[in-house]
C-alpha positions in Angstrom: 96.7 -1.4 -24.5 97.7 2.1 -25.5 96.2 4.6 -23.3 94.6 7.7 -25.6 93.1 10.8 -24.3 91.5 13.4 -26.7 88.8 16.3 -26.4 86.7 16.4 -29.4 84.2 19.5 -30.0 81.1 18.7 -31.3 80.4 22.1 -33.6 77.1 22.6 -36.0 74.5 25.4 -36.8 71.6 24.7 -34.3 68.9 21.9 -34.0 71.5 20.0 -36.1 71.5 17.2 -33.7 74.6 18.1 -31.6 73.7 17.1 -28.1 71.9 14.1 -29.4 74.8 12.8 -30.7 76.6 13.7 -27.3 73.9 11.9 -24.8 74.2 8.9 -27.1 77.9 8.9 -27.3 78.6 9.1 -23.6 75.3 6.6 -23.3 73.5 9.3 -20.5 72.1 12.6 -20.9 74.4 14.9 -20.4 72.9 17.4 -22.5 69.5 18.7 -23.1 67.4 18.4 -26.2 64.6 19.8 -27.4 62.7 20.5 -31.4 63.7 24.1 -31.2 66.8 25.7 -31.8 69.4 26.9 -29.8 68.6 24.7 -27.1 72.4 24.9 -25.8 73.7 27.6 -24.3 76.7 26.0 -22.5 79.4 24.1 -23.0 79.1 20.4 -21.9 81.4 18.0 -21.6 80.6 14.3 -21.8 83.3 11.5 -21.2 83.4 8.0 -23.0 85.9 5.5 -21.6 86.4 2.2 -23.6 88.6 0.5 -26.0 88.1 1.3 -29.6 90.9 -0.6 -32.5 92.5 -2.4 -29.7 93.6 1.0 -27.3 92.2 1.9 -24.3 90.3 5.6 -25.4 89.1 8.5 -23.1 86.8 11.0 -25.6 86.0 14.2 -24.2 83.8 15.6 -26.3 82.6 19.4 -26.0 79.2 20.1 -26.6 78.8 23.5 -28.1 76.4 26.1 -28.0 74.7 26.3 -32.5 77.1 29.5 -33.8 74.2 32.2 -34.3 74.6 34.4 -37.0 71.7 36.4 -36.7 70.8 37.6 -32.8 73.1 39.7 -31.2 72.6 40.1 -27.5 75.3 39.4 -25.0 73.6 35.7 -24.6 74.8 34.9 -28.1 77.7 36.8 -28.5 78.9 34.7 -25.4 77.2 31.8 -27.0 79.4 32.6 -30.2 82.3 32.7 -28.5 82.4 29.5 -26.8 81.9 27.8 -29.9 85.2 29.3 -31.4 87.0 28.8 -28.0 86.2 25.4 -28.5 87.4 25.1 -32.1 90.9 26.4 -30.4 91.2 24.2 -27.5 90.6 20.3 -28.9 92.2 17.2 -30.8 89.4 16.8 -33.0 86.8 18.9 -34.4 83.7 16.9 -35.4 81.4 18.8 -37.8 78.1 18.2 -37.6 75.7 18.5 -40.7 72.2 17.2 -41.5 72.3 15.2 -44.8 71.1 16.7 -47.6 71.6 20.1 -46.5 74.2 22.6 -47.6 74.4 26.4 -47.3 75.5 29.6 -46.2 75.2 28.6 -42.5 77.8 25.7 -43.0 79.5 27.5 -45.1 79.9 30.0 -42.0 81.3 27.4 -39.8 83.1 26.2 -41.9 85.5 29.1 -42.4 85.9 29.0 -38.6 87.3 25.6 -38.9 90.9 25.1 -37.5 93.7 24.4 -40.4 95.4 22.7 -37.6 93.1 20.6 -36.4 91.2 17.2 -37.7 88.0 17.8 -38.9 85.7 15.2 -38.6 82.6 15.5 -41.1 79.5 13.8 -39.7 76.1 13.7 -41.7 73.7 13.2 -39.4 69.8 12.1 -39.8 70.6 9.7 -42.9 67.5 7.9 -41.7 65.8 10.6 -42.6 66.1 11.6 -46.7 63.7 10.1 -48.5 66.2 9.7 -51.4 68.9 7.2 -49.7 71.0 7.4 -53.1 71.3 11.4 -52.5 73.5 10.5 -50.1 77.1 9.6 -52.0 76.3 12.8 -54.4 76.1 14.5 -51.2 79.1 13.4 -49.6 80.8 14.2 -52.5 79.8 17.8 -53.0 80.8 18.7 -49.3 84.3 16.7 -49.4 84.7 19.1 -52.2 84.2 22.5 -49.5 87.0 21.7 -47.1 90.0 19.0 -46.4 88.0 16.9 -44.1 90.1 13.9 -42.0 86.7 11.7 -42.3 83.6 11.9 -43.4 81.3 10.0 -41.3 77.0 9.5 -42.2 75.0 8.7 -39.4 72.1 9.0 -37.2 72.6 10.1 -33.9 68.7 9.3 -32.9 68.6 6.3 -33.9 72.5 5.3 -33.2 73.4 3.8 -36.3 76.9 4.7 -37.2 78.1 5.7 -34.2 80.5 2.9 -33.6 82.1 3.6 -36.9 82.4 7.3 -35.8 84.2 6.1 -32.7 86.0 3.8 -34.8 86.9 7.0 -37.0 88.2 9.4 -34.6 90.5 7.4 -32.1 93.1 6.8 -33.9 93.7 10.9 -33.7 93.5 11.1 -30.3 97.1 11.9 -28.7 98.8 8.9 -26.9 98.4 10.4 -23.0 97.1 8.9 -19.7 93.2 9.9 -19.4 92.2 12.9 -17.4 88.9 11.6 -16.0 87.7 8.1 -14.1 86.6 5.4 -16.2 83.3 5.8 -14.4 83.0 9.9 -15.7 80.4 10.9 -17.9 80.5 14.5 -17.2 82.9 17.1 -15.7 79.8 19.5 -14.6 78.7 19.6 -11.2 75.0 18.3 -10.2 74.0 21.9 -9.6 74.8 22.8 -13.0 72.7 19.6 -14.2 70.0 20.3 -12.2 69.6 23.7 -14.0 69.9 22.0 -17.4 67.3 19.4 -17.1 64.6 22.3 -15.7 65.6 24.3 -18.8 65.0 21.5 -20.7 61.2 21.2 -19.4 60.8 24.7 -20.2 61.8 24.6 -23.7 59.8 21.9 -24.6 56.5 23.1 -22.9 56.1 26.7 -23.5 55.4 28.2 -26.6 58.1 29.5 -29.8 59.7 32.6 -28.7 58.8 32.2 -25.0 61.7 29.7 -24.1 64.5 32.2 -25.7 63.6 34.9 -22.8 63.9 32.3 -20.1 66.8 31.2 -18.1 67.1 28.9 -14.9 69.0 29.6 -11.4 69.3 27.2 -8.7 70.1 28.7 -5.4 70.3 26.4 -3.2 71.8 23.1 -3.4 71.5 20.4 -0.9 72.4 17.2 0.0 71.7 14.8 2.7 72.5 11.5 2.2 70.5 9.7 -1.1 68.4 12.9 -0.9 68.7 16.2 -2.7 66.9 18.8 -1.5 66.8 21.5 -4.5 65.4 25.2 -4.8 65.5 27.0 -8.7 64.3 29.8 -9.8 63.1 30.4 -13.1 64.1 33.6 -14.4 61.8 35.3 -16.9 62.3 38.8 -18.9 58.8 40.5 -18.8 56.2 40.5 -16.2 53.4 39.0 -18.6 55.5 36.0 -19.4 55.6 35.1 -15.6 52.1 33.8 -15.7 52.4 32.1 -18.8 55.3 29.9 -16.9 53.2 29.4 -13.9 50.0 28.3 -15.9 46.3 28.1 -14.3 46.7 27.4 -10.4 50.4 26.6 -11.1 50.0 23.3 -13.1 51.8 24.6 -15.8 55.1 24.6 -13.7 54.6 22.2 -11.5 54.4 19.3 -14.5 57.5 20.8 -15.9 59.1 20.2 -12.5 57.3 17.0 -11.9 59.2 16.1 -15.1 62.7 17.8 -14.6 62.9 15.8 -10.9 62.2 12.8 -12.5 65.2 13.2 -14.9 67.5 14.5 -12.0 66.6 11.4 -9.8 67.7 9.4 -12.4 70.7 11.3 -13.5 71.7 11.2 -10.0 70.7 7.8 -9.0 68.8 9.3 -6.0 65.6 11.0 -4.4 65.2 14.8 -5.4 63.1 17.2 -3.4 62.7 20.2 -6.1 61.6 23.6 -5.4 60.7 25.9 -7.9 59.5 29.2 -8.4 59.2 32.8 -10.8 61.2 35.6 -11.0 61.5 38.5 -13.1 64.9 40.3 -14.4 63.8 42.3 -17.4 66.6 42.5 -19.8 68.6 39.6 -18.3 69.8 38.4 -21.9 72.4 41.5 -22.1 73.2 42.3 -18.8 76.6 40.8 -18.7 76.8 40.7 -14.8 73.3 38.9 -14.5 74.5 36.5 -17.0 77.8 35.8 -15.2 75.4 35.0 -12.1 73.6 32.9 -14.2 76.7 31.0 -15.0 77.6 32.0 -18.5 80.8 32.8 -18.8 
């Protein structure tokens, strides 16, 4: 078989489904979910290894932060930037879209689309218009906006159509040994993962706005044999919201890190003593050095 390697960034506005199509692709989750918007704030890389048209395939694909538009910190202007620093450093570009809608904020994305690049359109959450034959008129109107390689519908909850995405995008990924172990699904570190999957607690249990203010540092990192012994701090920007995070006697947080262990352990495929605690660095959202600690780059 012919061995192909490509990285594939997975680009959309946000909450358009982007790192649920990544977790199903890769078949683990490698990238945190939640309802609200904006729930990505990294780059994540997950790895699929397995033969698609008769070649043996490595897909990297690139998980991107939702290009904001409208918030300006230095959060999302380093947000912002890793989604075009993405668009500049792949094989394929796969542009994600929720069928049935098309405005300004695609629009916007889709100027940043490389010329040089293929672009992969996929339409995700087919399974949910209530029309199914808006779909073609649909497809058509967008294939009409840009040069598209493909143009892919799916639903990445559900996982029908995936396959035929797969199917779709290797044949444009370069003829080169892979880069990763057949056994990869990520190239982040546990640490890193470990932050993730608390973050992920946070934004689905706390209120709208809440979760924006909120970031997660682990600061120690330990393992000894099976077990991981793990100590994060969760970093708030006002005083006030620190009690809102803790909740009455603490339950509040310790559910959320109940839940966040119990996603590590199986992540990791091992035991996970978690620590976690409250800390307060107002105006942590545009202080570049505290968000270099924090690990955006």
């Amino acid at each position: 078989m012919t061995a192909r390697t490509g990285t594939l960034a997975v680009v959309g506005r946000p909450n358009v489904g982007k790192s649920t199509l990544t977790n199903r692709l890769v078949g683990a989750k490698v990238s945190i979910t939640s309802r609200k918007a904006q729930t990505t704030r990294h780059q994540v890389r997950g790895i699929l290894t397995t033969e698609v048209n008769g070649d043996d395939c490595q897909f990297v694909f690139v998980d991107t932060p939702g290009f904001q538009t409208q918030h300006k910190n230095a959060l999302n202007r380093l947000m912002n930037r890793s989604v075009t620093q993405a668009l500049a450093d792949v094989d394929v570009v796969l542009f994600l879209v929720e069928a049935g809608r098309w405005g300004g904020g695609e629009r916007d994305i889709a100027r940043l689309l490389p010329k040089d690049h293929p672009v992969v359109l996929v339409i995700n959450k087919v399974d949910k218009l209530a029309d199914k034959s808006s779909l073609l008129p649909f497809i058509e109107k967008v294939a009409a906006e840009h040069p598209f390689a493909e143009i892919v519908p799916l639903s990445a909850e559900k996982g029908h159509g995936v396959d035929e995405l797969l199917k779709a995008t290797a044949r444009y990924l370069p003829e080169q040994p892979h880069i990763f172990d057949a056994d990869d699904i990520t190239d982040r570190p546990e640490r890193f993962l470990a932050a993730e999957l608390l973050r992920e607690k946070l934004f689905r249990n706390l209120g709208e706005e809440l979760p924006y203010g909120i970031a997660v540092e682990i600061e120690k990192f330990e393992q000894e044999g099976e077990l991981r012994r793990i100590h994060a701090a969760v970093i708030v920007d006002k005083a006030a919201h620190k009690a809102i995070v803790i909740g009455k006697g603490g339950e509040r947080l310790k559910r959320m890190s109940a839940d966040a262990r119990k996603d590590m352990e199986k992540l990791f495929g091992g035991k996970v003593w978690l620590e976690t605690w409250v800390k307060v660095k107002s105006g942590w959202a545009d202080d570049e050095r505290a968000l270099k600690t924090l690990g955006y780059e």
